[in-house]
C-alpha positions in Angstrom: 0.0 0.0 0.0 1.1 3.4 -0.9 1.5 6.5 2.0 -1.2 7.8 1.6 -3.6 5.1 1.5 -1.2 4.2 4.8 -2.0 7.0 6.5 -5.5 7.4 5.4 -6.1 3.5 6.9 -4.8 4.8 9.9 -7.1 7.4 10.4 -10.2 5.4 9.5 -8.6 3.0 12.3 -7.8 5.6 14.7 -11.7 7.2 14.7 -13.9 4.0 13.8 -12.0 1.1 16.5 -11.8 3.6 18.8 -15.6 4.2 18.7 -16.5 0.2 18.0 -13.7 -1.7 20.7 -13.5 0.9 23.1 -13.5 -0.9 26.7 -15.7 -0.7 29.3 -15.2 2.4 32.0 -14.8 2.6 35.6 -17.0 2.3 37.8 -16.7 6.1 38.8 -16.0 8.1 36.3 -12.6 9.8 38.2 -11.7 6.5 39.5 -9.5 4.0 37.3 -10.7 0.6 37.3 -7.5 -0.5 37.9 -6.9 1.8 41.3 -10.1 0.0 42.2 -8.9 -3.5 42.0 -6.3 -2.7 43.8 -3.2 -2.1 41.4 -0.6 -0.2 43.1 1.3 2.8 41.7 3.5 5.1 43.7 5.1 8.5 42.4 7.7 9.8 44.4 8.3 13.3 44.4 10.7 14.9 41.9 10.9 17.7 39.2 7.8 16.9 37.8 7.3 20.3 36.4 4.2 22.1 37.2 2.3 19.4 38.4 2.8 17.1 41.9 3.4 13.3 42.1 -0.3 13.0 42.7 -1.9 14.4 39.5 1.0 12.6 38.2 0.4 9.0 40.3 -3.7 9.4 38.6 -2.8 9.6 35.1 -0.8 6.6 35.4 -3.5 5.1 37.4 -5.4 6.0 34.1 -2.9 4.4 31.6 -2.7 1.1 33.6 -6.8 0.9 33.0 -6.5 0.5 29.6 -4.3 -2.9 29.9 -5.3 -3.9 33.4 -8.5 -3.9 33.7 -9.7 -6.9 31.6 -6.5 -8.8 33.0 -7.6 -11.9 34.5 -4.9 -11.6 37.1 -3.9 -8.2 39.1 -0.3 -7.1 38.9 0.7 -7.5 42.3 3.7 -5.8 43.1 3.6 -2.5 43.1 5.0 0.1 40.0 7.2 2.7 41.7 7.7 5.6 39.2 10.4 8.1 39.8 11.3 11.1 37.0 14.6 11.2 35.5 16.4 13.8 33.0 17.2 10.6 31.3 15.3 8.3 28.6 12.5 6.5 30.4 13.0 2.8 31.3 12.0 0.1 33.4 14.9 -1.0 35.5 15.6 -5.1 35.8 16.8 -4.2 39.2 13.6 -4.4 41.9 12.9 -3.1 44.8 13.4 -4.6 47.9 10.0 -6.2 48.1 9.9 -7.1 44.4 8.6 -3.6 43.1 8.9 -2.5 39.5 10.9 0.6 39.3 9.8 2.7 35.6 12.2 6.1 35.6 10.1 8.4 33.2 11.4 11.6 31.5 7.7 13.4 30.7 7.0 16.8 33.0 5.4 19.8 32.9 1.9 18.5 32.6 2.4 17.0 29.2 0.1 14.6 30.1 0.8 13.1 26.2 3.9 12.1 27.0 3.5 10.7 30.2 0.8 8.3 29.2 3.1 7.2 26.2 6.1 6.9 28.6 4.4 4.9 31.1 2.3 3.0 28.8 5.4 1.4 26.9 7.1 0.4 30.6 4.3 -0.8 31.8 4.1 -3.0 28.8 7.7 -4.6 28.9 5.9 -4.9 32.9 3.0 -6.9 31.4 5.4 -9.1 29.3 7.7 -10.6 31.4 10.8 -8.5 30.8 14.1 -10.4 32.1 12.1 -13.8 32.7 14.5 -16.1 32.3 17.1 -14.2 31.5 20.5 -14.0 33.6 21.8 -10.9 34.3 25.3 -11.7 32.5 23.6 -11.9 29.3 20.6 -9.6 29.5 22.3 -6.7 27.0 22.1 -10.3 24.5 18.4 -10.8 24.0 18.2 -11.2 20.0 14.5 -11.3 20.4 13.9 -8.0 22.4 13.1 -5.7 19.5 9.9 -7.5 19.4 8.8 -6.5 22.8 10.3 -2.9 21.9 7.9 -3.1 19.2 4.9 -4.2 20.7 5.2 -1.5 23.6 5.0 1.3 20.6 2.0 -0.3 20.2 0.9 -0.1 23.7 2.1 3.4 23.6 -0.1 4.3 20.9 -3.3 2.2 21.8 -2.7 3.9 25.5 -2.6 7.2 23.6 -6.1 6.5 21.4 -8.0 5.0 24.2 -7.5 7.7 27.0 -7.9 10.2 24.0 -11.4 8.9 24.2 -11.9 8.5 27.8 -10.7 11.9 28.6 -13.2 13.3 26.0 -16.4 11.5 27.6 -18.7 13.9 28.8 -19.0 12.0 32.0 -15.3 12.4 33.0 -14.5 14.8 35.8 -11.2 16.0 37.5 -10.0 18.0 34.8 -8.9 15.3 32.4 -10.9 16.4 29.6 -9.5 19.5 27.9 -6.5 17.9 28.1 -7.8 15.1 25.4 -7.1 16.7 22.2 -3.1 16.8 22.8 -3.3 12.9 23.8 -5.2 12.7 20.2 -3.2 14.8 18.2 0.0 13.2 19.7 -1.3 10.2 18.6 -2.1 10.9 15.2 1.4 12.9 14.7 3.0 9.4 15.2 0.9 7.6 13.1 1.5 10.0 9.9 5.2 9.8 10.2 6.7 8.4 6.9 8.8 5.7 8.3 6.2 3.9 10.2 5.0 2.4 7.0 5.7 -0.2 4.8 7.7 0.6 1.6 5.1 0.4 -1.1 4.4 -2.8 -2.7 6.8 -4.7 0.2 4.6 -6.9 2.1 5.5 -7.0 6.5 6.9 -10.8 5.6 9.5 -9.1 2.8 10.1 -6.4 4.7 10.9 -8.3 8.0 13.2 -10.9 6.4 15.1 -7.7 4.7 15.5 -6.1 8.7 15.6 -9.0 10.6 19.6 -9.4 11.3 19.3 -5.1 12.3 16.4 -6.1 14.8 18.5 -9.2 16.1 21.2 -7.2 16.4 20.0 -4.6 18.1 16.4 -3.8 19.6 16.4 -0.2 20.0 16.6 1.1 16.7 13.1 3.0 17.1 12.7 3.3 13.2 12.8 -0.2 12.7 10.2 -1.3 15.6 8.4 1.5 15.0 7.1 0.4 11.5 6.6 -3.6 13.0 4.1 -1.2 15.7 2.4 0.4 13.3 1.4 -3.4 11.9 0.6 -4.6 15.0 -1.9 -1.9 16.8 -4.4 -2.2 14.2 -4.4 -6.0 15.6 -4.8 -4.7 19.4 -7.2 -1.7 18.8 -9.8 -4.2 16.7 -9.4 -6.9 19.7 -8.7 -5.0 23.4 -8.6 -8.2 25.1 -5.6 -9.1 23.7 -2.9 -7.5 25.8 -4.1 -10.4 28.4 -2.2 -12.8 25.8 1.1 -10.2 26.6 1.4 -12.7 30.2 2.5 -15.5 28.6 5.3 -14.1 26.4 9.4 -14.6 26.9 8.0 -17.7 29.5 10.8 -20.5 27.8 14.3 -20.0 29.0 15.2 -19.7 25.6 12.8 -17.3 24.4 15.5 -14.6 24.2 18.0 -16.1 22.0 15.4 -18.5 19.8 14.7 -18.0 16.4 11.6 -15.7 15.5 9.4 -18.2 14.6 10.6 -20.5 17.7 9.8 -17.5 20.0 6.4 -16.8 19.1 5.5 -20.4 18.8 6.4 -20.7 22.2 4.4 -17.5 23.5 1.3 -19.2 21.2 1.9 -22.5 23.0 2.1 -20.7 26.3 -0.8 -18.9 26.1 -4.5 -19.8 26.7 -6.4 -21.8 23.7 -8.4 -17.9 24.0 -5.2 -15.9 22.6 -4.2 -18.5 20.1 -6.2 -17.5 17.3 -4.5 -13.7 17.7 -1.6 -14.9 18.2 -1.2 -17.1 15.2 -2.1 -13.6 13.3 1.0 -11.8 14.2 2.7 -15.1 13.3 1.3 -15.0 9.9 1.5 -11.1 9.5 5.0 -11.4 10.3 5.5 -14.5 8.2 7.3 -16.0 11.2 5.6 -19.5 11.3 8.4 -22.4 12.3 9.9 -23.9 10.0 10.0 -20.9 7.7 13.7 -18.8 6.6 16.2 -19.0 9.8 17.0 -16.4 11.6 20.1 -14.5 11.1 21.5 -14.4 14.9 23.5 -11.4 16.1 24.1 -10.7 19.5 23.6 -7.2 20.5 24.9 -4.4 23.0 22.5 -2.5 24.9 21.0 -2.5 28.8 17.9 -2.4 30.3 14.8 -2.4 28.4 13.7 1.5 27.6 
């Protein structure tokens, strides 16, 4: 498909899933589901700008909605989020008692960017980052670019869905007029040029030209940028589907396998519910076992960002 019919799918995607899948709300309308069942998020103070680690501490409350709250499990250690001049990133070091510690850059009140920070953490959160996976050879995992790639997509689904919520005429605190910049952050990603496929090049082609790059190193943002932009389609047609993300990088292997061995294994893993979706990426990918072999690089890097 050419850019422009690209983009103009995207747009069509962006207004028409968002109206047709969007999940269910809270309870109370300035309440996240997910505060309500009990997830736990703590800001800590820091140079967050303009706004405190409370108003802070309920937008991510808000993010965490849009994946946990159909979750059939809650996430029970708590998420401590601390700001840092830095890139954000969730640290494979825990806390004491098992917390998650996510560093996010956003301040200032640009709520945008904080629920696209947060949202991509929380996803590496949601799928198992460093399971399996000693610390001597986490800057190797040949597989990671897939996960970088699918929290994009939880970045921008985060991004469309709040967009939506924060616009609902039944939403209090404030939240509201700060909806269009969550919408048009969105859709600014979406109509950048590299995201989509070259015209003509099918994702198969296209991942079997990129592969070794990914392999060799999972944070080239162009790269798993245009593999997101594939994928959330997928996610914003079937919401439930970020359950499925529980049951990836399970096999001790997972990180160094070949494509189409790693997503067997997360297919295999997961409930007989997910396998259906989960076969799609395979086949959108063109990564069924079996198929070309992967060329394996190890890479350089830290923890996941």
């Amino acid at each position: 498909m050419n850019l422009y019919k690209g983009a103009l799918r995207l747009v069509v995607l962006f207004f028409f899933y968002g109206v047709l899948c969007a999940p269910g709300r809270a309870e109370h309308a300035d309440m996240p589901r997910s505060k309500i069942l009990g997830v736990t998020i703590w800001v800590e103070d820091g140079p967050w700008g303009k706004v405190g680690a409370e108003q802070v501490e309920t937008a991510l409350y808000f993010v965490a909605d849009t994946f946990l709250g159909s979750l059939p499990q809650q996430l029970v250690p708590p998420v401590i989020v601390s700001h840092d001049p830095r890139n954000p990133v969730v640290l494979y070091d825990r806390g004491p008692n098992g917390e998650y510690r996510v560093l996010l850059h956003a301040s200032q009140g640009r709520w945008a960017v904080f629920v696209y920070e947060f949202a991509h953490e929380l996803c590496h959160i949601l799928s198992n980052y460093g399971a399996g996976t000693p610390a001597s050879r986490r800057s190797h995992k040949t597989n990671q670019w897939f996960e970088e790639a699918l929290c994009e997509a939880a970045s921008l689904y985060a991004l469309i869905r709040l967009a939506e919520q924060w616009d609902g005429s039944a939403m209090a605190g404030g939240w509201k007029e700060h909806a269009p910049a969550l919408r048009g952050f969105a859709m600014q990603l979406l109509a950048e040029k590299h995201r989509s496929l070259p015209e003509g090049q099918s994702a198969a082609v296209w991942l079997r030209n990129n592969l070794g790059r990914l392999r060799a190193s999972p944070y080239q943002r162009e790269l798993n940028e245009v593999v997101a932009h594939l994928l959330l389609p997928l996610f914003l047609n079937n919401p439930g589907a970020w359950n499925a993300l529980a049951y990836l990088n399970l096999e001790p292997a997972d990180a160094w396998n070949s494509l189409g061995q790693y997503l067997a294994n997360w297919q295999k893993n997961a409930p007989d519910a997910h396998s259906g979706f989960i076969g799609r990426i395979i086949s959108l990918l063109g990564a069924e076992t079996g198929g070309a072999p992967d060329i394996v690089v190890l890479s350089s890097g830290g923890a996941d960002r």
